[in-house]
PDB file of N, H, CA, C and O in Angstrom:
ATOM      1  N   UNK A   1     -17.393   1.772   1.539  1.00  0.00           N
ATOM      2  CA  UNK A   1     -16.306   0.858   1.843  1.00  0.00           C
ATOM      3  C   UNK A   1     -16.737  -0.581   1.594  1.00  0.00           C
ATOM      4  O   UNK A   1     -15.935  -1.462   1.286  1.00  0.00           O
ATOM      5  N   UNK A   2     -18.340  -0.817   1.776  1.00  0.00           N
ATOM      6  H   UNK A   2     -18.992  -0.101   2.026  1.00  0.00           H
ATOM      7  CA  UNK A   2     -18.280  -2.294   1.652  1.00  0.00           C
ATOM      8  C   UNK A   2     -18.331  -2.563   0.142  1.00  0.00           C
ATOM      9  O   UNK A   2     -17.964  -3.654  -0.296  1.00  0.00           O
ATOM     10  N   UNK A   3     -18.862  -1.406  -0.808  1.00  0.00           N
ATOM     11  H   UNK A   3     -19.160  -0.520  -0.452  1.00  0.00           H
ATOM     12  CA  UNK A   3     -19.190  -1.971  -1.969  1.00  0.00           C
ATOM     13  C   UNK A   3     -17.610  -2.415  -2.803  1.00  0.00           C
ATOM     14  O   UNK A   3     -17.298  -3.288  -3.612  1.00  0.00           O
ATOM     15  N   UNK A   4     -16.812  -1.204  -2.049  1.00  0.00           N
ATOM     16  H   UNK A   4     -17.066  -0.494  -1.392  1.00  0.00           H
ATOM     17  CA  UNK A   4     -15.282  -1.850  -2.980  1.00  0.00           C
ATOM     18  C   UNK A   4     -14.418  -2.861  -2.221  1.00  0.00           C
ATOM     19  O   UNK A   4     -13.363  -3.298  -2.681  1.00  0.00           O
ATOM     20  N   UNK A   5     -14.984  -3.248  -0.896  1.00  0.00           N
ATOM     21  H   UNK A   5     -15.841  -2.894  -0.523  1.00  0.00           H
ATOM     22  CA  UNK A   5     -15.069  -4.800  -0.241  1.00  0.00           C
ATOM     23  C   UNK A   5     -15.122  -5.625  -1.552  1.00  0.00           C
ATOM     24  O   UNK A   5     -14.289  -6.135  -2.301  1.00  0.00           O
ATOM     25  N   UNK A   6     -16.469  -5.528  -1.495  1.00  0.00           N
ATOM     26  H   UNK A   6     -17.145  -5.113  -0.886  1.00  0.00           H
ATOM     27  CA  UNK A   6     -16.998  -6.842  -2.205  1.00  0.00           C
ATOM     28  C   UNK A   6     -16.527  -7.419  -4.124  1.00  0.00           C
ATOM     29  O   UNK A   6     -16.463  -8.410  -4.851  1.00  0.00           O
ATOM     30  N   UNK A   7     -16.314  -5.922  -4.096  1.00  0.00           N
ATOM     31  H   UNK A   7     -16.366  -5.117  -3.505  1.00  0.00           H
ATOM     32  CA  UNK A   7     -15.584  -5.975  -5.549  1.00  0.00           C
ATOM     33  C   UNK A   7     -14.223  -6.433  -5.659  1.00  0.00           C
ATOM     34  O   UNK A   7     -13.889  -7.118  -6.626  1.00  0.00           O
ATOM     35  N   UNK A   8     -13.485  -6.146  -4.841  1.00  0.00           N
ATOM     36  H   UNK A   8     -13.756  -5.590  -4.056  1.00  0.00           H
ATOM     37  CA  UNK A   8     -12.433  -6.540  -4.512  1.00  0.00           C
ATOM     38  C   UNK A   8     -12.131  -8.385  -4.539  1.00  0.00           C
ATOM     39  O   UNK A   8     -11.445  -9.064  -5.302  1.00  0.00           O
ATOM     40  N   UNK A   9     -12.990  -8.766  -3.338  1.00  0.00           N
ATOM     41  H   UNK A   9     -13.547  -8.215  -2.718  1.00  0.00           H
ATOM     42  CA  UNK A   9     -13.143 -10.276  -3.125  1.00  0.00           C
ATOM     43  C   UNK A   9     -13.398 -10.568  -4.634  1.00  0.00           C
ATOM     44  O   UNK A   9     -12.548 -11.258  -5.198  1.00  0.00           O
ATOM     45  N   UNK A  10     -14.617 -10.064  -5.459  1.00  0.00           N
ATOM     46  H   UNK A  10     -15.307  -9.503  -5.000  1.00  0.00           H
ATOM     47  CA  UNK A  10     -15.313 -11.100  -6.600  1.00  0.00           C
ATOM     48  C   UNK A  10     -13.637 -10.950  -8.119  1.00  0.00           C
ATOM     49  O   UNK A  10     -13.347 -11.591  -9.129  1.00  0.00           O
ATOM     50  N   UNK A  11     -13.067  -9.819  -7.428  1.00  0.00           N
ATOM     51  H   UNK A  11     -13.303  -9.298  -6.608  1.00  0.00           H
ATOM     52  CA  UNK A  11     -12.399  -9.197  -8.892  1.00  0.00           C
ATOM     53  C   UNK A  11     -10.728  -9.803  -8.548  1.00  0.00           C
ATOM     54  O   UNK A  11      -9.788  -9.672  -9.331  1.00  0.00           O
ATOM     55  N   UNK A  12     -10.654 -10.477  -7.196  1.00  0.00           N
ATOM     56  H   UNK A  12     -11.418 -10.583  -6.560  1.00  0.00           H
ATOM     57  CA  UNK A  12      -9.205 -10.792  -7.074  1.00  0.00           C
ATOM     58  C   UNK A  12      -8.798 -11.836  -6.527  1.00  0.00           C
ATOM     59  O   UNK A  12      -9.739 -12.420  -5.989  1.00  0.00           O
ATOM     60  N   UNK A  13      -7.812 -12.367  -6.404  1.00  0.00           N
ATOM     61  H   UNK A  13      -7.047 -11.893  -6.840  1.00  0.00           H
ATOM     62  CA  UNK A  13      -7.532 -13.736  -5.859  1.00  0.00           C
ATOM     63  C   UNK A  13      -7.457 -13.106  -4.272  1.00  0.00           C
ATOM     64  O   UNK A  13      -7.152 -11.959  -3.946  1.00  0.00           O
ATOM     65  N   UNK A  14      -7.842 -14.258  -3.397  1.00  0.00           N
ATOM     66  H   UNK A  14      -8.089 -15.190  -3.662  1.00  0.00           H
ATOM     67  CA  UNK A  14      -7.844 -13.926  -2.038  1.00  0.00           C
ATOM     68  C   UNK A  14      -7.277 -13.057  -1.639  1.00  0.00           C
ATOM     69  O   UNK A  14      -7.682 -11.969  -1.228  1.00  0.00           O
ATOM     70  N   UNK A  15      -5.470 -13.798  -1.798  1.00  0.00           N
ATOM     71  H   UNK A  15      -5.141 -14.682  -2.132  1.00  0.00           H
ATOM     72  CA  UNK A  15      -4.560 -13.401  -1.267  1.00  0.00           C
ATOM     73  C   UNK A  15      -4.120 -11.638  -1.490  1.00  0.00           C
ATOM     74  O   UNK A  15      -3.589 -10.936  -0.630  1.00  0.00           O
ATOM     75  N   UNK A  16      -4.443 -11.286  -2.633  1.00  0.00           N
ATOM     76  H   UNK A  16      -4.875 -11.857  -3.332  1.00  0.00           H
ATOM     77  CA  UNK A  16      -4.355 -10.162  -3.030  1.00  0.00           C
ATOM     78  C   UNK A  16      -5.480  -9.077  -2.584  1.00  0.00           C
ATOM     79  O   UNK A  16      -5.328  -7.904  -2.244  1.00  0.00           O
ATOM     80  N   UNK A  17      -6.610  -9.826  -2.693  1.00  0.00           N
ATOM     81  H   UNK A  17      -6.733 -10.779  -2.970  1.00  0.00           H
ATOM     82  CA  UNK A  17      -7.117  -9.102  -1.950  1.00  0.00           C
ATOM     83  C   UNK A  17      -7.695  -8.321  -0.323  1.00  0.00           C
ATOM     84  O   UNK A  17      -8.328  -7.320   0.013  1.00  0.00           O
ATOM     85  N   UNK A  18      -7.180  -9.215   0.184  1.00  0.00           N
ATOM     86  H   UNK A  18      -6.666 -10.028  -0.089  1.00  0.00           H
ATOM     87  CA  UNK A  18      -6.738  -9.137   1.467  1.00  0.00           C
ATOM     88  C   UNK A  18      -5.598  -8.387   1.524  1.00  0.00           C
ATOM     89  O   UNK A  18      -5.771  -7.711   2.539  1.00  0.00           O
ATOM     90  N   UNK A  19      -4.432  -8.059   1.014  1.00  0.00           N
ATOM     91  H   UNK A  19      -4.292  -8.609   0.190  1.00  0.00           H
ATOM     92  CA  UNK A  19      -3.475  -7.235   0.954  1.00  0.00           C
ATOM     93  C   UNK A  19      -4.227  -6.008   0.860  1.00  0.00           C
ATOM     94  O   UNK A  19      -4.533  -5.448   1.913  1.00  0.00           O
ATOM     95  N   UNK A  20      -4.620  -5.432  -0.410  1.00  0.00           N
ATOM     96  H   UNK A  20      -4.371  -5.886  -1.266  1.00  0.00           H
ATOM     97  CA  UNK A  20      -5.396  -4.408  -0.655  1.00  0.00           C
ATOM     98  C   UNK A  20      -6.087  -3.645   0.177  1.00  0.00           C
ATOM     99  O   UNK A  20      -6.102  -2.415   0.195  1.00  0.00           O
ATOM    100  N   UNK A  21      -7.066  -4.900   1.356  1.00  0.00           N
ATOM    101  H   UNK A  21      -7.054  -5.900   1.341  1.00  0.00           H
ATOM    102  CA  UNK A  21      -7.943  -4.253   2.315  1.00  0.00           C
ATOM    103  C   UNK A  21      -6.942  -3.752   3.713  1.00  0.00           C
ATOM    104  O   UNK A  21      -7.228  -2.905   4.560  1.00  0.00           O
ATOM    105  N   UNK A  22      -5.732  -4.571   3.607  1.00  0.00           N
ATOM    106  H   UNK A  22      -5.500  -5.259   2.919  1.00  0.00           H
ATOM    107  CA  UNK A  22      -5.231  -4.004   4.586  1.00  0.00           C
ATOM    108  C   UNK A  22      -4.203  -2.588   4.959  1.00  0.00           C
ATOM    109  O   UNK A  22      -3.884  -1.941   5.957  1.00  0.00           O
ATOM    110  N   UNK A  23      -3.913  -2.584   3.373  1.00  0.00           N
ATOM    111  H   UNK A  23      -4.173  -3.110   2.562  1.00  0.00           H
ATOM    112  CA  UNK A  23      -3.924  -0.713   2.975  1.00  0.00           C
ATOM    113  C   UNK A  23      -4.438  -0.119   2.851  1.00  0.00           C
ATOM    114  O   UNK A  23      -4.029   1.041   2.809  1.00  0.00           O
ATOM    115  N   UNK A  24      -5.826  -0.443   2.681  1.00  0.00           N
ATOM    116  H   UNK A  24      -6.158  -1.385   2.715  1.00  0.00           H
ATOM    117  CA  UNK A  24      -6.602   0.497   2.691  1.00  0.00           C
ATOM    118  C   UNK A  24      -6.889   0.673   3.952  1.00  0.00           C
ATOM    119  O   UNK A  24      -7.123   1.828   4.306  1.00  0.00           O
ATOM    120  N   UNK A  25      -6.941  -0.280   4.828  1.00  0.00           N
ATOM    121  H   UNK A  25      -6.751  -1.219   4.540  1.00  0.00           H
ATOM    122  CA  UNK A  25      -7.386  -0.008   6.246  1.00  0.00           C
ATOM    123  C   UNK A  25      -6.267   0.630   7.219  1.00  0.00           C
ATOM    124  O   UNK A  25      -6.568   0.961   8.365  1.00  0.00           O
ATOM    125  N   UNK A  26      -4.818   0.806   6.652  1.00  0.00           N
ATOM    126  H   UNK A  26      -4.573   0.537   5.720  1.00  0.00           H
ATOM    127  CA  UNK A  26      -3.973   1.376   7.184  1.00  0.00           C
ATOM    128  C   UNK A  26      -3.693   2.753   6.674  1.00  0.00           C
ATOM    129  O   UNK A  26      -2.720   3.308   7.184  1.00  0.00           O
ATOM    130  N   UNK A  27      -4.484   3.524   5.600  1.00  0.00           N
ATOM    131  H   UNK A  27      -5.274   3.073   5.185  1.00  0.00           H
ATOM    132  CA  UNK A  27      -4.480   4.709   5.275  1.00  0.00           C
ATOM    133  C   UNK A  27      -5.482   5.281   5.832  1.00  0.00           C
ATOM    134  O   UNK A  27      -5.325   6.433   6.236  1.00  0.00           O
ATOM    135  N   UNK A  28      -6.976   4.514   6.021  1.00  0.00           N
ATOM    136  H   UNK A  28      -7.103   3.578   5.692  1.00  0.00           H
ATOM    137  CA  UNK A  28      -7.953   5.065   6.681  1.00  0.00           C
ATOM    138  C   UNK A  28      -7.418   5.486   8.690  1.00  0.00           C
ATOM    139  O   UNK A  28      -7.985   6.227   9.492  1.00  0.00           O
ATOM    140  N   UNK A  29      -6.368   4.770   8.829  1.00  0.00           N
ATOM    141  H   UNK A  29      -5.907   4.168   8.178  1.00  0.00           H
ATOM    142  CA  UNK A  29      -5.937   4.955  10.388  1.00  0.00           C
ATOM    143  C   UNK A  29      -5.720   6.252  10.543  1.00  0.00           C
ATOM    144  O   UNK A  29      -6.379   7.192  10.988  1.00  0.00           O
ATOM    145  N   UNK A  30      -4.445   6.087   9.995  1.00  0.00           N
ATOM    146  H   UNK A  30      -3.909   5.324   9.634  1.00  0.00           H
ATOM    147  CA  UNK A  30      -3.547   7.212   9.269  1.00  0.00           C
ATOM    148  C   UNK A  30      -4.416   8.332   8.679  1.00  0.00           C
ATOM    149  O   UNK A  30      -4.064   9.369   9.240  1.00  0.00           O
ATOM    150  N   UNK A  31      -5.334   8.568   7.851  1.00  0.00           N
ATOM    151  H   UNK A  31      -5.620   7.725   7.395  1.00  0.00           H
ATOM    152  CA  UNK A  31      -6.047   9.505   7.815  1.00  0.00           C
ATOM    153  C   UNK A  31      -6.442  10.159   9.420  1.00  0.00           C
ATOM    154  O   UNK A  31      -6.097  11.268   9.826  1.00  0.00           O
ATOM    155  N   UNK A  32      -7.273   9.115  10.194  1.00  0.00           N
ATOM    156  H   UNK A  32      -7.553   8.213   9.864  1.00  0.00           H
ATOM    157  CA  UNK A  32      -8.028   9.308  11.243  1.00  0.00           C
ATOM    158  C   UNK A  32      -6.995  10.353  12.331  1.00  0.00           C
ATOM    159  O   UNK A  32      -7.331  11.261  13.091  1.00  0.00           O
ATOM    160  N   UNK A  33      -5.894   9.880  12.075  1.00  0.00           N
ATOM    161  H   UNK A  33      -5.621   9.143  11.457  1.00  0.00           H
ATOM    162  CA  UNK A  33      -4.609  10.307  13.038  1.00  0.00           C
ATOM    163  C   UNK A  33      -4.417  11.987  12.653  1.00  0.00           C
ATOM    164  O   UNK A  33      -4.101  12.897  13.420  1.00  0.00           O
ATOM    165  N   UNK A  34      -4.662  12.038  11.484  1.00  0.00           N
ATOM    166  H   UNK A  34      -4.918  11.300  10.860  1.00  0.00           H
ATOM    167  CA  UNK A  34      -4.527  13.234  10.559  1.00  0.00           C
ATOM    168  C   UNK A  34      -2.379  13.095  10.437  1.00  0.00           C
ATOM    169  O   UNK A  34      -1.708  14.083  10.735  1.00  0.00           O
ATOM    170  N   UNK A  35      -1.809  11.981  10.053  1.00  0.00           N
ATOM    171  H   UNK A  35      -2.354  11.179   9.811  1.00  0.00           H
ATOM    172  CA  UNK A  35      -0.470  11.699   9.329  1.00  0.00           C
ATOM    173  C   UNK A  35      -0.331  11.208   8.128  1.00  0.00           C
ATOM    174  O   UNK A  35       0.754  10.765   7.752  1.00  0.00           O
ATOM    175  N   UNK A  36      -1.388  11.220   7.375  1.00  0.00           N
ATOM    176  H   UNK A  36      -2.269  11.580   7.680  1.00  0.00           H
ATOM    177  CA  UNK A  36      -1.387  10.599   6.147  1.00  0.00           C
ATOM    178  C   UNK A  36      -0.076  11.223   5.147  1.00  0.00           C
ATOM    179  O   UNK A  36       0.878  10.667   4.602  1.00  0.00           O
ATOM    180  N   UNK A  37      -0.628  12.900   5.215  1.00  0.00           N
ATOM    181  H   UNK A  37      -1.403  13.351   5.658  1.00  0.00           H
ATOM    182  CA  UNK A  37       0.549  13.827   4.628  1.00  0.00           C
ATOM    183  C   UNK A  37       2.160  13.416   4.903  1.00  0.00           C
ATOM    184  O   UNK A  37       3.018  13.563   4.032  1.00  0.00           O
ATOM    185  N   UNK A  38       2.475  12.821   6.393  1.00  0.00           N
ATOM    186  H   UNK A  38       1.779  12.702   7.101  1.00  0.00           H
ATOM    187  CA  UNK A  38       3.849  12.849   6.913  1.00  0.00           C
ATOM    188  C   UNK A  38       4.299  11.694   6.625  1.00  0.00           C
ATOM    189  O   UNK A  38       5.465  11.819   7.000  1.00  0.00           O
ATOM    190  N   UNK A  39       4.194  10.489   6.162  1.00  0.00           N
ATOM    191  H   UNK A  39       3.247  10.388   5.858  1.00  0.00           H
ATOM    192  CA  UNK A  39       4.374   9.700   5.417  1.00  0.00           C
ATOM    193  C   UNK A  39       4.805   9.358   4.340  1.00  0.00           C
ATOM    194  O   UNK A  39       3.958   9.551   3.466  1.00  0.00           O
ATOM    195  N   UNK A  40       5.885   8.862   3.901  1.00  0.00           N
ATOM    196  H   UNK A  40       6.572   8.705   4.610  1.00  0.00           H
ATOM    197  CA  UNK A  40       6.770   8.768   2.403  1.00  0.00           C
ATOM    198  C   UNK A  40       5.833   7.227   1.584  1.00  0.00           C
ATOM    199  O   UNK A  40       5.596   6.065   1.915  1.00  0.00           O
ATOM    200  N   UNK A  41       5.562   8.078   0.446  1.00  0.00           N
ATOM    201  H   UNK A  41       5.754   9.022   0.177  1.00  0.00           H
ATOM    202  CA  UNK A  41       4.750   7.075  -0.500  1.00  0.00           C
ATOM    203  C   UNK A  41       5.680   5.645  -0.217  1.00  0.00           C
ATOM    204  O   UNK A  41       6.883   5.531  -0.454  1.00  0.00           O
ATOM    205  N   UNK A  42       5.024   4.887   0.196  1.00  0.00           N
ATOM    206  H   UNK A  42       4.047   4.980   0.388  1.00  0.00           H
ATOM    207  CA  UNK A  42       5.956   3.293  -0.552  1.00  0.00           C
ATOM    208  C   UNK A  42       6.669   3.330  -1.403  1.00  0.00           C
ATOM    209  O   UNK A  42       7.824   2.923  -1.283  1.00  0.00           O
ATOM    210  N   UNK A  43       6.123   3.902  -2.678  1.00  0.00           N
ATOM    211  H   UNK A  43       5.184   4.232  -2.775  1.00  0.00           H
ATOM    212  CA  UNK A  43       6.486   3.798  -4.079  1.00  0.00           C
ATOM    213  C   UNK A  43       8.103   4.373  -4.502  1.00  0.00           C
ATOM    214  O   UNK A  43       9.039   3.902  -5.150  1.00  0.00           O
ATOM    215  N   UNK A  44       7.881   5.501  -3.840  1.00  0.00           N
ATOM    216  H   UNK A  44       7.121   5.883  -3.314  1.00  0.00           H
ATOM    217  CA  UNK A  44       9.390   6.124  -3.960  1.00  0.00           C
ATOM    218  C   UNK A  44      10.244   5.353  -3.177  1.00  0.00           C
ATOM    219  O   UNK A  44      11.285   4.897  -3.649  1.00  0.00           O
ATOM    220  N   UNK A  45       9.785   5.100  -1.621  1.00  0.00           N
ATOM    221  H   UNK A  45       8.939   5.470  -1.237  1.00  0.00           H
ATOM    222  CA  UNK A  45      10.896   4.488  -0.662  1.00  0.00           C
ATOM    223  C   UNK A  45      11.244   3.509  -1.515  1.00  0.00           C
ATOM    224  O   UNK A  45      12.446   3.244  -1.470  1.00  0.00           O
ATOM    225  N   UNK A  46      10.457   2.733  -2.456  1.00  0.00           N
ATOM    226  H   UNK A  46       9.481   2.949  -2.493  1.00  0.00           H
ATOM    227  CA  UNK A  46      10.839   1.475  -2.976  1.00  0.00           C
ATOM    228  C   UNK A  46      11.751   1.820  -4.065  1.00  0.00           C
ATOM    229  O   UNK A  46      12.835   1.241  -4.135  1.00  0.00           O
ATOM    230  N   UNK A  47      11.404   2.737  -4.950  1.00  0.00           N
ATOM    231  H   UNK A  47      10.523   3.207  -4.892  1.00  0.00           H
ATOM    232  CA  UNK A  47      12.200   3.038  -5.788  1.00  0.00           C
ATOM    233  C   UNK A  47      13.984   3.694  -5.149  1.00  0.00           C
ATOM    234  O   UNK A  47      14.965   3.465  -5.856  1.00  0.00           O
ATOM    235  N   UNK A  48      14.096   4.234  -4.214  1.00  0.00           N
ATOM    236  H   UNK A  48      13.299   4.420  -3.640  1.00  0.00           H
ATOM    237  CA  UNK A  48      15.145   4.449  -3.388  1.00  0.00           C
ATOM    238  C   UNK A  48      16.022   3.235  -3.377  1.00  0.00           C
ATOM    239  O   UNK A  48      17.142   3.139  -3.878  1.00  0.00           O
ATOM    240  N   UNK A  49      15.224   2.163  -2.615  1.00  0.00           N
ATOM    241  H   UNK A  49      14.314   2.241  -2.207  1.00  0.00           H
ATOM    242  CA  UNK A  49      15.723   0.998  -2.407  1.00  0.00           C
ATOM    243  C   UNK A  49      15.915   0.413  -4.137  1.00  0.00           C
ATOM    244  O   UNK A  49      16.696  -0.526  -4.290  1.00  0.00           O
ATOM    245  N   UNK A  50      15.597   0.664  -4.693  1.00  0.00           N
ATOM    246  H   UNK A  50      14.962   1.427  -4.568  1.00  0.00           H
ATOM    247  CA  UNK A  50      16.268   0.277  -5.813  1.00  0.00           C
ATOM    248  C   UNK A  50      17.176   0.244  -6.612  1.00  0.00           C
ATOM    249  O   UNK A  50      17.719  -0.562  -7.368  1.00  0.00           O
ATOM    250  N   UNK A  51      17.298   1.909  -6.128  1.00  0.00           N
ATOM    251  H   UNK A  51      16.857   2.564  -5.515  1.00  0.00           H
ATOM    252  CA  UNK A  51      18.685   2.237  -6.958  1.00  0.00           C
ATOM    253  C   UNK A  51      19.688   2.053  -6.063  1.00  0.00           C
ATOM    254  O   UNK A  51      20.804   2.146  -6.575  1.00  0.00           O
ATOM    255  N   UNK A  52      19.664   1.767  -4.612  1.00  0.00           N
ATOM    256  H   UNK A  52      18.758   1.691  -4.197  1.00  0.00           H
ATOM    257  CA  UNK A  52      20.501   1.831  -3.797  1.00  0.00           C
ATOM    258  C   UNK A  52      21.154  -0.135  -3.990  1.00  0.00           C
ATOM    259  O   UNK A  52      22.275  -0.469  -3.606  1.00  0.00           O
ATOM    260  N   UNK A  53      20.569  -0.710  -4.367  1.00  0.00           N
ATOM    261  H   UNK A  53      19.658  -0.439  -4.679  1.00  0.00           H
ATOM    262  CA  UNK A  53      20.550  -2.090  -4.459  1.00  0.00           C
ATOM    263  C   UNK A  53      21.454  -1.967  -5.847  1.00  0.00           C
ATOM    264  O   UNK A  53      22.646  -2.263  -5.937  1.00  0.00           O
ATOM    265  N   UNK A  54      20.521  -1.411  -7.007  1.00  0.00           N
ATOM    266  H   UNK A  54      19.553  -1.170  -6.934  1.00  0.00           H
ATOM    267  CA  UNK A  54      21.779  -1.314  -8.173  1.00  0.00           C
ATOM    268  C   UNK A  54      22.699  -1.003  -8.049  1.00  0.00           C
ATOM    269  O   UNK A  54      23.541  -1.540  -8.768  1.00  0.00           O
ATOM    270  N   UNK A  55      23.186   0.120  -7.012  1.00  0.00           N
ATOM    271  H   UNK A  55      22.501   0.556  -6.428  1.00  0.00           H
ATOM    272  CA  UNK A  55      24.434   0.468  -7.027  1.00  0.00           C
ATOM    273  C   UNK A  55      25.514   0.029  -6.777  1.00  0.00           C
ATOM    274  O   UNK A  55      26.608   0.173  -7.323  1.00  0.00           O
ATOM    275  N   UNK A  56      25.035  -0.773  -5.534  1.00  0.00           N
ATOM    276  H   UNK A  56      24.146  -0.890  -5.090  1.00  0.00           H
ATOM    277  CA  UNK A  56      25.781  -1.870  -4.820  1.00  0.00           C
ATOM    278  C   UNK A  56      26.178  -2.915  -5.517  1.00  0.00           C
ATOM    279  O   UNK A  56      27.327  -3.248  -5.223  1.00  0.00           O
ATOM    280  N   UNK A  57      25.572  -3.692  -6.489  1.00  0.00           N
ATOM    281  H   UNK A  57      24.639  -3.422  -6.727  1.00  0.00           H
ATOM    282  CA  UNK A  57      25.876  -4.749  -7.612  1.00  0.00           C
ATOM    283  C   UNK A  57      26.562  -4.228  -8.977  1.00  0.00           C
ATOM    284  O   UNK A  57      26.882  -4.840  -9.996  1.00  0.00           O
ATOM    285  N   UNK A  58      26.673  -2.804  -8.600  1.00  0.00           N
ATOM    286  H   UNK A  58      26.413  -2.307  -7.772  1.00  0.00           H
ATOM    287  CA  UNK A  58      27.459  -2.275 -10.099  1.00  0.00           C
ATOM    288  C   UNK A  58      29.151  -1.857  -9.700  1.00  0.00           C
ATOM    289  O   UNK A  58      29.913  -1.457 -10.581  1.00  0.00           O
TER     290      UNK A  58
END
């Protein structure tokens, strides 16, 4: 964990990388909890919200 710390800091702008560590540190919870599985990817919810937004403007 620290080595992709540190790569992180040298390879990204702060701000971004600080985002990064704090998903990662919210999947490691979530692992710990054993809910990682019960959880809807971001990615899709976002994509949801996307088309639900297009629809509305069409």
């Amino acid at each position: 964990m620290n080595f992709l710390i540190e790569k992180l800091e040298t390879r990204l702008k702060p701000r971004i990388s600080e985002g990064v560590k704090e998903r990662l540190e919210e999947i490691i919870e979530l692992a710990d909890n054993d809910v990682l599985d019960l959880i809807r990817p971001r990615n899709i919810e976002q994509e949801v919200l996307d088309i639900i937004d297009e629809i509305k403007t069409n």
